[in-house]
C-alpha positions as CSV (number, residue, x, y, z in Angstrom):
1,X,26.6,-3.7,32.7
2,X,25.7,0.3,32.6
3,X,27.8,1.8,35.5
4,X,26.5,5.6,34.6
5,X,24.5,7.5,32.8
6,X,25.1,11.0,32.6
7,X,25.4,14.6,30.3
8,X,27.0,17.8,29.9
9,X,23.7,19.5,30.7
10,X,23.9,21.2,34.0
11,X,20.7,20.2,34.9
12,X,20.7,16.5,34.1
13,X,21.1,14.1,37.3
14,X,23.7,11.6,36.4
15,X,23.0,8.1,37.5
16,X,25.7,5.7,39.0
17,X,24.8,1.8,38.9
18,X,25.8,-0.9,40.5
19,X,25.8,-4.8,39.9
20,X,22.5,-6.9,40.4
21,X,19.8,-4.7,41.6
22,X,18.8,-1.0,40.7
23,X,15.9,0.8,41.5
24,X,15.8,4.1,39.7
25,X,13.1,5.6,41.8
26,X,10.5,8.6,41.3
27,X,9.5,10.6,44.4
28,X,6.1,11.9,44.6
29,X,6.6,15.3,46.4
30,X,4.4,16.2,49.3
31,X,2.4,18.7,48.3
32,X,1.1,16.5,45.2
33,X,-1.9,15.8,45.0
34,X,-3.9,12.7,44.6
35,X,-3.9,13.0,40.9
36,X,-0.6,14.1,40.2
37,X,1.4,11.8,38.4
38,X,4.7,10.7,38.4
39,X,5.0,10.9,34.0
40,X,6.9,14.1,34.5
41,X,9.8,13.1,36.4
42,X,12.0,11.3,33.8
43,X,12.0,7.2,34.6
44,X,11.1,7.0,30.7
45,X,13.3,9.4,29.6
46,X,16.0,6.7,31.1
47,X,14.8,4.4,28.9
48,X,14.3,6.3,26.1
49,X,17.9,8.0,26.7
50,X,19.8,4.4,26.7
51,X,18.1,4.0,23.3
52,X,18.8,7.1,21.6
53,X,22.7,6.8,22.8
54,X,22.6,3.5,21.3
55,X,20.5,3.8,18.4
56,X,21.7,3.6,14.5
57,X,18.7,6.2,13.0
58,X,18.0,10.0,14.3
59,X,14.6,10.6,15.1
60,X,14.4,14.5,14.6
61,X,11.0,14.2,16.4
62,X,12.1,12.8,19.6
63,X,12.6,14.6,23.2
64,X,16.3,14.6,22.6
65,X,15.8,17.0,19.5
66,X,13.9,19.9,21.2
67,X,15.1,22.9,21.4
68,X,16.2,22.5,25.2
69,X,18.1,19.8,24.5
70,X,19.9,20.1,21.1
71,X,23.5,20.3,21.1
72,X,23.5,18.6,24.7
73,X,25.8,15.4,25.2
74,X,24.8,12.1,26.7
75,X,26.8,9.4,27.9
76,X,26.5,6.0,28.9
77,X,29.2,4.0,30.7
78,X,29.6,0.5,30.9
79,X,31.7,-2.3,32.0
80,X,32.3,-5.5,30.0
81,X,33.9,-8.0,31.8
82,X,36.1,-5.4,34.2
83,X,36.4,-3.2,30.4
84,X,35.5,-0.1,31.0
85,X,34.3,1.6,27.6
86,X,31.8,4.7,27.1
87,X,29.6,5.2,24.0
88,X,28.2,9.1,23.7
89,X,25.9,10.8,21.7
90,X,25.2,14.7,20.9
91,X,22.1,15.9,20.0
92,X,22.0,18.0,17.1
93,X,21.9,17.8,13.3
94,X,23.7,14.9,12.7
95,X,23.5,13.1,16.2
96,X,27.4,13.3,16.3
97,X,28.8,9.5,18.0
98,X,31.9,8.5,19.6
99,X,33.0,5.3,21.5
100,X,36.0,5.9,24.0
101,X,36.2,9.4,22.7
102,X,36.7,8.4,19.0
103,X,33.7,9.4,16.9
104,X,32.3,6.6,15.1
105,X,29.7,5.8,12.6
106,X,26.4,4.9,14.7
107,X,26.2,1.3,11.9
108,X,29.5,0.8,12.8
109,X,28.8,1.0,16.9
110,X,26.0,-1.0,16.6
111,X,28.2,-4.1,14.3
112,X,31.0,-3.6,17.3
113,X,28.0,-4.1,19.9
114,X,26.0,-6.7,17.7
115,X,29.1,-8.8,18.4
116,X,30.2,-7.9,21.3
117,X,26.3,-8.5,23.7
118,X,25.4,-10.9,21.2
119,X,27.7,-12.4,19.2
120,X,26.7,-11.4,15.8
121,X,29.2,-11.1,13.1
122,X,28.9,-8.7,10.0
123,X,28.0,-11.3,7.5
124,X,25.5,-12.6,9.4
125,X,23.7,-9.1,10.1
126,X,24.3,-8.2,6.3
127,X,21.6,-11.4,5.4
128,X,18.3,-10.6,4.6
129,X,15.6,-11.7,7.8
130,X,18.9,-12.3,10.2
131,X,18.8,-11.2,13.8
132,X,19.6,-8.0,14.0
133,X,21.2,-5.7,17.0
134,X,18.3,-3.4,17.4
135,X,15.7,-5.6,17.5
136,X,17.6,-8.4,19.9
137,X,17.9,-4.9,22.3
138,X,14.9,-3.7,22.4
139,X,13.6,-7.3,24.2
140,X,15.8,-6.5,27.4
141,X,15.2,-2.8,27.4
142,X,11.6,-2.2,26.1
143,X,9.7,0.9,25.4
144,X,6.2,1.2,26.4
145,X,5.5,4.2,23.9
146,X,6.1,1.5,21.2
147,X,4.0,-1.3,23.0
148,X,6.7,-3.2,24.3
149,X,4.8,-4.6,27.5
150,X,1.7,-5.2,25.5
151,X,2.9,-8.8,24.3
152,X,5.9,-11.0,25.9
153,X,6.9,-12.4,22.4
154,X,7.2,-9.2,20.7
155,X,9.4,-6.4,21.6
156,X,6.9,-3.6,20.1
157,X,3.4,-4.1,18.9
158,X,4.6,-2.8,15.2
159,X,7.2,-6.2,15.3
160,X,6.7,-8.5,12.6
161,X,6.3,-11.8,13.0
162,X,9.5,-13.1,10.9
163,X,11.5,-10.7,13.2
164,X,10.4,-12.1,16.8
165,X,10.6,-15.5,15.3
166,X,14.5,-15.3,14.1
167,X,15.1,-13.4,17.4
168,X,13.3,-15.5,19.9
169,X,14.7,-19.0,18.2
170,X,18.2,-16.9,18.6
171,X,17.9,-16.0,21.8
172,X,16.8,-19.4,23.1
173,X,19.0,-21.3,21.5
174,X,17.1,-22.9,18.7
175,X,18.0,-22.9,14.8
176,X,17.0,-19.4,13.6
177,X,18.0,-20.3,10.4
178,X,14.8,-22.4,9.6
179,X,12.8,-18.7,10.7
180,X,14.9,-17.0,8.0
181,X,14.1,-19.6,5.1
182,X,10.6,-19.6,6.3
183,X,10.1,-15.9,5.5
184,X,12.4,-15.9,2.4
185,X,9.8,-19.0,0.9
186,X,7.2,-17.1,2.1
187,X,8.5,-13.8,0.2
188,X,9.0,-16.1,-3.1
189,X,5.3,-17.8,-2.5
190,X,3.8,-13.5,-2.3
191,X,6.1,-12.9,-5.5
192,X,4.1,-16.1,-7.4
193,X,0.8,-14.6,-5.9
194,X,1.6,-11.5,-7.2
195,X,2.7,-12.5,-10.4
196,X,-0.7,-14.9,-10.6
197,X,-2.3,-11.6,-10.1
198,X,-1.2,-9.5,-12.7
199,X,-2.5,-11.6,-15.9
200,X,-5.4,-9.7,-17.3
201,X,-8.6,-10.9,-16.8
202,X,-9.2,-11.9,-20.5
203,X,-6.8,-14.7,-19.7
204,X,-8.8,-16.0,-16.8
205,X,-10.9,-18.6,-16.6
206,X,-13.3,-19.5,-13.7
207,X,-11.1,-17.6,-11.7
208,X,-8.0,-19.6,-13.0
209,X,-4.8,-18.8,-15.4
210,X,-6.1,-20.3,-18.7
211,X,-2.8,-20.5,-20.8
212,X,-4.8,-21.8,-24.0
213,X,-6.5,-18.2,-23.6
214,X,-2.8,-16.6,-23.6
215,X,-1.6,-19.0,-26.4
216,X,-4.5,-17.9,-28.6
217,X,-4.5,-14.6,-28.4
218,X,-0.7,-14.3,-29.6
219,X,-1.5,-16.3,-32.2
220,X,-4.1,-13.5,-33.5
221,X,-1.9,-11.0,-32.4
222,X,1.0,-12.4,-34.4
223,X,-1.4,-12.5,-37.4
224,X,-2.6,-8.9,-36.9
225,X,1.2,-7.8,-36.8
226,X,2.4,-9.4,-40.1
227,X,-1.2,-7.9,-41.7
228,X,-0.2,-3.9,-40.2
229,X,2.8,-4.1,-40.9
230,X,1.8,-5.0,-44.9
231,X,-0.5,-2.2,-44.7
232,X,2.3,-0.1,-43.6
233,X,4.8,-0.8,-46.0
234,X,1.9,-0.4,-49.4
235,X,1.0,2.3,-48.1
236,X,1.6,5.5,-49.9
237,X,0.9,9.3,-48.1
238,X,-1.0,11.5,-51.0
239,X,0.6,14.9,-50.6
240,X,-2.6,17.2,-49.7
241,X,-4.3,14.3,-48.9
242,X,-6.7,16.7,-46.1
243,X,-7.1,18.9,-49.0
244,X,-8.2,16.8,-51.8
245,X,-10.2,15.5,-49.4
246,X,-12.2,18.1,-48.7
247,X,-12.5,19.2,-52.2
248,X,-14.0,15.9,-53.0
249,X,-16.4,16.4,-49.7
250,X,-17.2,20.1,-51.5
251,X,-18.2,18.0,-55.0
252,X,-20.1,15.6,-53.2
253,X,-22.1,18.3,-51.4
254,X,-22.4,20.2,-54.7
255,X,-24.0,17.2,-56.2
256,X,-26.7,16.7,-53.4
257,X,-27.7,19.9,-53.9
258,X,-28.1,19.7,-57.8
259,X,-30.2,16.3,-56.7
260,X,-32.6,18.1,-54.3
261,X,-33.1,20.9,-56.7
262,X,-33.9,17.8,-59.8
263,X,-36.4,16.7,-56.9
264,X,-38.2,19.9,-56.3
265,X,-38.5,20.6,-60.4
266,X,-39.8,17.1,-60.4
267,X,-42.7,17.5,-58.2
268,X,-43.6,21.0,-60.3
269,X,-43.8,19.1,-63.4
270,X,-46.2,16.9,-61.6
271,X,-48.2,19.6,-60.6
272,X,-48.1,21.5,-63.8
273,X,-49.2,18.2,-65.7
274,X,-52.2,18.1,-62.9
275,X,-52.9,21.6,-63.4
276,X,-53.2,21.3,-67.4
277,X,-55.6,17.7,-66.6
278,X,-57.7,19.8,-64.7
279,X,-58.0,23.0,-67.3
280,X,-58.7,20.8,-70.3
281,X,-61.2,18.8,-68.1
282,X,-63.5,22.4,-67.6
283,X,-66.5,22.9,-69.5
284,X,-69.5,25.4,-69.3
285,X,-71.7,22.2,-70.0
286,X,-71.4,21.7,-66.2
287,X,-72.9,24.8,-65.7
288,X,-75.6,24.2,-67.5
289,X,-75.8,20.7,-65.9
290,X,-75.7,22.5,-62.8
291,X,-79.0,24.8,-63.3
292,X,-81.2,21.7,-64.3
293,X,-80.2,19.9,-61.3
294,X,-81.8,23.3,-59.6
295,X,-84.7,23.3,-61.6
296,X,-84.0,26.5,-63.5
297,X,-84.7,27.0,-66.6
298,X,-82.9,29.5,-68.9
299,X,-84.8,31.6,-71.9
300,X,-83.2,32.5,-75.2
301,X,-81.4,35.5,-73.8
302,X,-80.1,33.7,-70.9
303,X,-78.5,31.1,-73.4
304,X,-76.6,33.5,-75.8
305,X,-75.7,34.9,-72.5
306,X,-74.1,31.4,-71.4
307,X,-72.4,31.1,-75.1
308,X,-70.7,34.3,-74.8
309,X,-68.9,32.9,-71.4
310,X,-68.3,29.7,-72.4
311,X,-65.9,31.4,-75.4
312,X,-64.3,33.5,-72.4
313,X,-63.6,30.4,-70.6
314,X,-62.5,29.0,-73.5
315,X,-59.6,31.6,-74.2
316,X,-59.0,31.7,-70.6
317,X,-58.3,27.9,-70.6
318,X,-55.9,28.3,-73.6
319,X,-54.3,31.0,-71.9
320,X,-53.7,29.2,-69.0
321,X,-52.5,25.7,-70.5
322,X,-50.0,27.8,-72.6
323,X,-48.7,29.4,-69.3
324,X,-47.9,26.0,-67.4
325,X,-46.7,24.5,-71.0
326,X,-44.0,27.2,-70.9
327,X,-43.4,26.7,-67.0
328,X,-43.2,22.9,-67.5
329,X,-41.0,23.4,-70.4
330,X,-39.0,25.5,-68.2
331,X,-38.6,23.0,-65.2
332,X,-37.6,20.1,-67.6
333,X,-34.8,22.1,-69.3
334,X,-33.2,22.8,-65.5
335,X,-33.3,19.1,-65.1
336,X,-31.5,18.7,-68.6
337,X,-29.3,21.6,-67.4
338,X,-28.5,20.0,-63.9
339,X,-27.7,16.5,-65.2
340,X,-25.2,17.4,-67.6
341,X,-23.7,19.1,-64.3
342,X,-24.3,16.3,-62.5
343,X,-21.9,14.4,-64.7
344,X,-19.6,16.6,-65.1
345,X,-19.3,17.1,-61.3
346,X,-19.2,13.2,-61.1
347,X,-16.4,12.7,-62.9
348,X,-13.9,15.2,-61.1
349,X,-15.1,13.7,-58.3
350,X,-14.5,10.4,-59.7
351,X,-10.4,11.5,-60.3
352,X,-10.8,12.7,-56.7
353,X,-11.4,9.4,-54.7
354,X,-9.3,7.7,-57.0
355,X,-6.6,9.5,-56.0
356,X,-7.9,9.2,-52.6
357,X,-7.8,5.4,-52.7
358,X,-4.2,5.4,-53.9
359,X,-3.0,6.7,-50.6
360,X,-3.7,7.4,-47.0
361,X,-3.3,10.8,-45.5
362,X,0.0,11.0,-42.7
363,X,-2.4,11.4,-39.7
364,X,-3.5,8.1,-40.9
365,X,-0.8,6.6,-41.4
366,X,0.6,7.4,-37.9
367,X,-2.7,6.0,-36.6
368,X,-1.7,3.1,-38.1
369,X,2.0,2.5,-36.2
370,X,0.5,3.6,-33.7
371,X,-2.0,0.9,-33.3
372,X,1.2,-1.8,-34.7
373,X,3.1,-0.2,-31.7
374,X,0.5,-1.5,-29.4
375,X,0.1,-4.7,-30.8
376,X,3.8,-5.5,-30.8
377,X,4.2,-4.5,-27.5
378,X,1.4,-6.8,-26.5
379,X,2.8,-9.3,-28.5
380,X,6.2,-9.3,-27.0
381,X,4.8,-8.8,-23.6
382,X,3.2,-12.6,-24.5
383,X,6.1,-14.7,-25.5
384,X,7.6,-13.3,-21.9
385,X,4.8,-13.9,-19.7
386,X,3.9,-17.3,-21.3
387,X,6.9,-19.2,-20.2
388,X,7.1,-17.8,-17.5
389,X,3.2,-18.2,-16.8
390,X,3.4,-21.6,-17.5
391,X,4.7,-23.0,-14.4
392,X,3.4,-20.4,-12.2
393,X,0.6,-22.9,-11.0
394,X,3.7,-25.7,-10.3
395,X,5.5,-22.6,-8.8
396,X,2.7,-21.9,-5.9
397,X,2.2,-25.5,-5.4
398,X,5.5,-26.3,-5.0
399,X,5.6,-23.1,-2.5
400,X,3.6,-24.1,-0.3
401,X,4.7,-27.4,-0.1
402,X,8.3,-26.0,1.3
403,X,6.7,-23.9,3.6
404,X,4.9,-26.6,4.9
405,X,7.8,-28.6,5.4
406,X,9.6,-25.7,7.0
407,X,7.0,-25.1,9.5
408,X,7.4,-28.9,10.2
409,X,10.9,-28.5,10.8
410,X,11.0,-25.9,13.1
411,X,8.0,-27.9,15.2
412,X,11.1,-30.9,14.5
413,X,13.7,-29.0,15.9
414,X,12.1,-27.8,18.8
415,X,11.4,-31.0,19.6
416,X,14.7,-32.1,19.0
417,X,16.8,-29.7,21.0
418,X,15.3,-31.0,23.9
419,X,17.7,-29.2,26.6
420,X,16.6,-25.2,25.4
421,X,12.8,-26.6,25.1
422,X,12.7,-28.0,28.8
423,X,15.3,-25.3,30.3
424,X,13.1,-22.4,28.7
425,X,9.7,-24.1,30.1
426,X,11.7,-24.8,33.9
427,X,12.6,-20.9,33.6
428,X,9.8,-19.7,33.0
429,X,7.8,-22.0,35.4
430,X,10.1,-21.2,38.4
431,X,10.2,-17.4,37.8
432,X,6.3,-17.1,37.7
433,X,5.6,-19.7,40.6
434,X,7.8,-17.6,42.8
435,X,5.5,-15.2,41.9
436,X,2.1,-16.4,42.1
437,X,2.6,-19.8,44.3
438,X,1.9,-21.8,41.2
439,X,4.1,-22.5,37.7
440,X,3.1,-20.8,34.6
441,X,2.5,-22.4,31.5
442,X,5.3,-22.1,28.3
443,X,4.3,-23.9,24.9
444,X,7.1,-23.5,22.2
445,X,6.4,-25.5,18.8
446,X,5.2,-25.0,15.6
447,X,2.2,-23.0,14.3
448,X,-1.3,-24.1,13.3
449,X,-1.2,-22.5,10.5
450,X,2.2,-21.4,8.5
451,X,3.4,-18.6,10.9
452,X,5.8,-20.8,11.7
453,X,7.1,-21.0,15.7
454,X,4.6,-20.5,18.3
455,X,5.2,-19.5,21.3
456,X,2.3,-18.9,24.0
457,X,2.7,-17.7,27.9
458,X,0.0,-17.9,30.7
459,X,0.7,-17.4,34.2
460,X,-2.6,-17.9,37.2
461,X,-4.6,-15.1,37.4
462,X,-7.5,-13.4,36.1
463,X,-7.0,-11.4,32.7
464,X,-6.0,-8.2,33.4
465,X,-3.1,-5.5,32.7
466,X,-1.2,-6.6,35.9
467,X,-1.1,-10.4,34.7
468,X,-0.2,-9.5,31.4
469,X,3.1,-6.9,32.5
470,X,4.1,-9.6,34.6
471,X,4.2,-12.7,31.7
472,X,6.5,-10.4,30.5
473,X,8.7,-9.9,33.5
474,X,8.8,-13.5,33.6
475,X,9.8,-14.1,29.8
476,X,12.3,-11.3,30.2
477,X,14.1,-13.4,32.8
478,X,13.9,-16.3,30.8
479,X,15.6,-14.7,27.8
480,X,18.3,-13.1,29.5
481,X,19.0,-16.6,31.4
482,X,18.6,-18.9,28.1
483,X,20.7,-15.8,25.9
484,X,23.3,-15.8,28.7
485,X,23.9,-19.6,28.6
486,X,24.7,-19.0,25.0
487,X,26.8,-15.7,25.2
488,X,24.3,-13.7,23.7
489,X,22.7,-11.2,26.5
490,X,24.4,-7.7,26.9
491,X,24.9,-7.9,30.5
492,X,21.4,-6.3,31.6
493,X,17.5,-6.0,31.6
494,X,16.5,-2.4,31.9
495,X,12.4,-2.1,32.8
496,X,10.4,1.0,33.2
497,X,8.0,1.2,35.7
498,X,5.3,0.5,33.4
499,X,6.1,-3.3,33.8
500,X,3.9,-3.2,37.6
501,X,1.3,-1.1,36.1
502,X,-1.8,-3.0,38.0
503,X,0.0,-5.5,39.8
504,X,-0.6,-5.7,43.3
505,X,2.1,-4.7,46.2
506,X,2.5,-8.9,46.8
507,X,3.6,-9.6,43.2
508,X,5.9,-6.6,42.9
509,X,7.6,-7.2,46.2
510,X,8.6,-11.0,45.0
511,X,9.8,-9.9,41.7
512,X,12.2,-7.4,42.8
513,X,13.4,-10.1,45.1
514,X,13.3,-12.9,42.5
515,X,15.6,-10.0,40.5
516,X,18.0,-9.9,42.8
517,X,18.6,-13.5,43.5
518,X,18.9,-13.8,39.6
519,X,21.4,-11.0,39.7
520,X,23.2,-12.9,42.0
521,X,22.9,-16.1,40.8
522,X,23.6,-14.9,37.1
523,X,25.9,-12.6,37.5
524,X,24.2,-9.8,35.3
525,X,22.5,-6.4,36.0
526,X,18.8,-5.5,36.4
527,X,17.3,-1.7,36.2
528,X,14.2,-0.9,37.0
529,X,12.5,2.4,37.0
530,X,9.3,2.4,39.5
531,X,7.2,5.3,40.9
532,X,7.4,5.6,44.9
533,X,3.2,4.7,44.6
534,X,4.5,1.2,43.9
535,X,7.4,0.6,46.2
536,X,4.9,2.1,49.3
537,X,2.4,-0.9,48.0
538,X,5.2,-3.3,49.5
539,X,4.9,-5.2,53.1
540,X,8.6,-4.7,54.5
541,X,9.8,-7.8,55.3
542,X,14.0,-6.0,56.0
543,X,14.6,-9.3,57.6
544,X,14.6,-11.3,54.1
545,X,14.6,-8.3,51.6
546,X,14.2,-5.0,51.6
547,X,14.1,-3.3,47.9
548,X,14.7,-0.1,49.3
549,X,18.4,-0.8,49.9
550,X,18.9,-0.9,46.2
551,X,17.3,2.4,45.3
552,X,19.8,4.5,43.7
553,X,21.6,7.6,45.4
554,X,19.5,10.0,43.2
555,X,16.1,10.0,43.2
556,X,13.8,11.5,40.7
557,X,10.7,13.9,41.7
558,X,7.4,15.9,40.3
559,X,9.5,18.7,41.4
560,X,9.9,21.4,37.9
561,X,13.5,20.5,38.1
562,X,13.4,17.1,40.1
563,X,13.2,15.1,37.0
564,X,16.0,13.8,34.8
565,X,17.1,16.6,32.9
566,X,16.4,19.0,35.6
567,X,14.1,20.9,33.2
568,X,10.5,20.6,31.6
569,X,9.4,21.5,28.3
């Protein structure tokens, strides 16, 4: 059990506890008012405290690391059997520990404790998915910051359900084992999934691994190697390759030029040969043709008049057939001219792209290890994922099968350890009847689905806050009964006040009196932090049991230094 709690602050208010009952009460001051609060005082910064002497990671972010704090030593005494030992911790960079005055690793502390509260040895808290020391603690002294009241089976709303599984079957006395292999199968059947996954879509079919697809492909691929790899090794790299190649694109350009020039002379020849057509086609005859259509008729003087320009057309018509002989004679020698260029052009470019076809230019030939690179890496990628591949489908089957049957056999041995079913179930019955006149309700068995062990609570009552704080009072009791009967509770339940939030002064009045019978009875320690609100809520009955004879000597207060550490910030 915790006998004190205390610091080198001068502030702080050291706590003394006793055996059985504690009530670690906060005082509303007189002149609060009737919305002042009772948050300030420090009842969670008990809890918190406890946890942050005991815990095995620093949390630079917590209360404990803020500037009014650092450097300040807390302290936490307790008594094992008539042992006294003390465990401290100092705030600062590196959250100094010491057990008995002796620093000590804060892994270390928490294997000595593992084994000491709850008799875990250091090869079993070195498996993978094993109970672990931290987790089993935080079920008897929860923490309503991390939603420890918000759900009896789980000891914060962020706890997985492999980790209250292996702890609850602990605790209770069933085989945890079957939990761990549970989440190991289920780890291997996500690995398969995952593995499914990752083939590329081109080797799906319908939505399903289609090996033929995979076998297929490295047969081309295999193909596509052996044919680079020739290409690589005939290859040969032409030195200047980029400049003979751009002296053969220069020829080729030099040629389509020569051939649009051989075009446009073309199409003047054509029109010169029109032109000439058209000259030798004139005659004054259609002049004259031209005047009788008219009706004119010319005398003798008019007609030597005609003659004379008939011979000037004439000479004009020689003249001008002469002119586009020379012109024509002209364009056809360019073509001659531009041919015999041609050719000649043609066959430099010829010796060009021969030498051109004998070899490839570096660039290119990188491009093509390159793409051999990714072809053999594809390829080898293949003949590792095929075998592999191959039985995945068996792989997930067979899976699921063995998570089936491990879900059966947990369902089988909860069944089969027939003592810790029916003791947990008359626990938990009796605790919440005391409570509420009738028996609650506690199924333990195996999942619908694969989760595995399922365990469901229900107590009378409408659904509300109140009925939900106290299933977990009543689960609480039943852990640190069935954990005790197996030497595996650390002595104590610590609750904050947070477990009577909306319970009525009836209910909270029986289970501080069902706590201290079970103290009694038990032989173990139970701390509960509660606001004065509460206690007031509570028809004295001092003839049977009166709670406030277990309130501890010091007594926290909305008072700037009546709370824990004396201080606010």
């Amino acid at each position: 059990m915790i006998t004190e709690v205390s610091s080198d602050l001068e502030t702080f208010k050291s706590l003394q506890f006793g055996p059985g009952l504690n009530i670690l009460l906060a005082d509303r001051h007189k002149r609060s008012g009737d919305r002042d609060t009772r948050n300030g005082t420090g009842k969670t910064s008990f809890i918190e405290l406890v946890h942050f002497v005991l815990s095995e990671k620093r949390n630079g972010g917590d209360d404990f690391h803020k500037p009014e704090l650092v450097g300040s030593n807390f302290v936490c005494r307790f008594s094992d059997h008539g042992k006294e030992y003390e465990i401290s911790r100092k705030s600062g960079p590196s959250d100094e520990t010491r057990k008995d005055g002796v620093l000590v690793s804060p892994s270390d502390l928490r294997s000595e404790l593992a084994q000491k509260w709850f008799g875990l040895d250091s090869e079993v808290l070195s498996e993978k998915y094993a109970p672990k020391f931290g987790a089993l603690l935080s079920y008897f002294i929860r923490k309503e910051r991390n939603g420890g009241f918000a759900n009896p089976t789980l000891n914060a709303s962020t706890q997985s359900g492999w980790d209250s599984q292996v702890c609850l079957s602990y605790l209770l006395g069933f085989d945890w084992r079957l939990a761990q292999q549970l989440q190991v199968k289920k780890d291997q059947k996500k690995d398969a999934d995952t593995l499914y996954k990752m083939i590329k879509s081109g080797y799906l079919s319908e939505g399903e691994l289609d090996l033929n697809k995979m076998q297929a492909r490295l047969d081309f691929l295999d193909r596509e190697v052996e044919r680079k790899r020739d290409e690589i090794a005939s290859a040969q790299v032409v030195d200047g390759y980029r400049e003979q190649e751009a002296t053969a694109n220069d020829l080729t350009a030099q040629i389509r030029s020569l051939n649009e020039a051989n075009l446009s002379d073309l199409d003047l020849i054509e029109s010169i040969e029109t032109a000439i057509s058209e000259v030798a086609d004139a005659n004054v005859a259609d002049v004259k043709a031209l005047y009788h259509q008219a009706g004119v008729f010319f005398g003798d003087q008019v007609q030597k008049r005609l003659e004379q320009v008939e011979e000037f057309h004439n000479k004009v018509a020689q003249n001008r057939s002469s002119h586009l002989l020379r012109e024509k004679q002209l364009a056809q020698q360019r073509l001659s001219d531009r041919r015999k260029e041609i050719l000649r052009i043609q066959g430099a470019l010829s010796e060009k792209l021969n030498l051109l076809r004998s070899g490839i230019a570096i660039e290119r030939l990188s491009h093509l290890q390159s793409e051999l690179n990714g072809l053999e890496g594809e390829q080898a990628d293949l003949r590792q994922q095929i075998p592999r591949f191959r039985n995945v489908s068996d792989d997930r089957r067979r899976l699921n099968r063995e998570i089936d049957d491990l879900v059966d056999a947990i369902g089988d041995d909860v069944l089969e350890r027939e003592d810790q079913r029916r003791s947990a179930l008359n626990i938990f019955a009796s605790t919440s009847q005391y409570l509420y006149d009738e028996p609650g309700s506690l199924i333990i068995g195996r999942s619908r689905g694969v989760g595995g062990m399922s365990i469901e609570t229900d107590i009378v009552g409408k659904k509300s806050g109140g009925k939900t704080h106290m299933q977990v009072f009543c689960f609480d009791w039943l852990l640190a009964e069935a954990s005790q009967r197996q030497d595996r509770f650390p002595g104590f339940v610590i609750h904050d006040s947070h477990v009577f939030d909306g319970v009525d002064g009836r209910q909270i009045r029986l289970a501080l009196e069902l706590a201290h019978k079970k103290c009694g009875d038990l032989g173990i320690q139970y701390i509960v932090a509660m606001n004065s609100d509460d206690l007031d809520k509570i028809e004295w009955d001092t003839d049977t049991f009166d709670p406030r004879d277990f309130v501890l000597d010091t007594v926290l207060t909305d008072e700037p230094d009546g709370g824990l550490f004396g201080i606010r910030f």
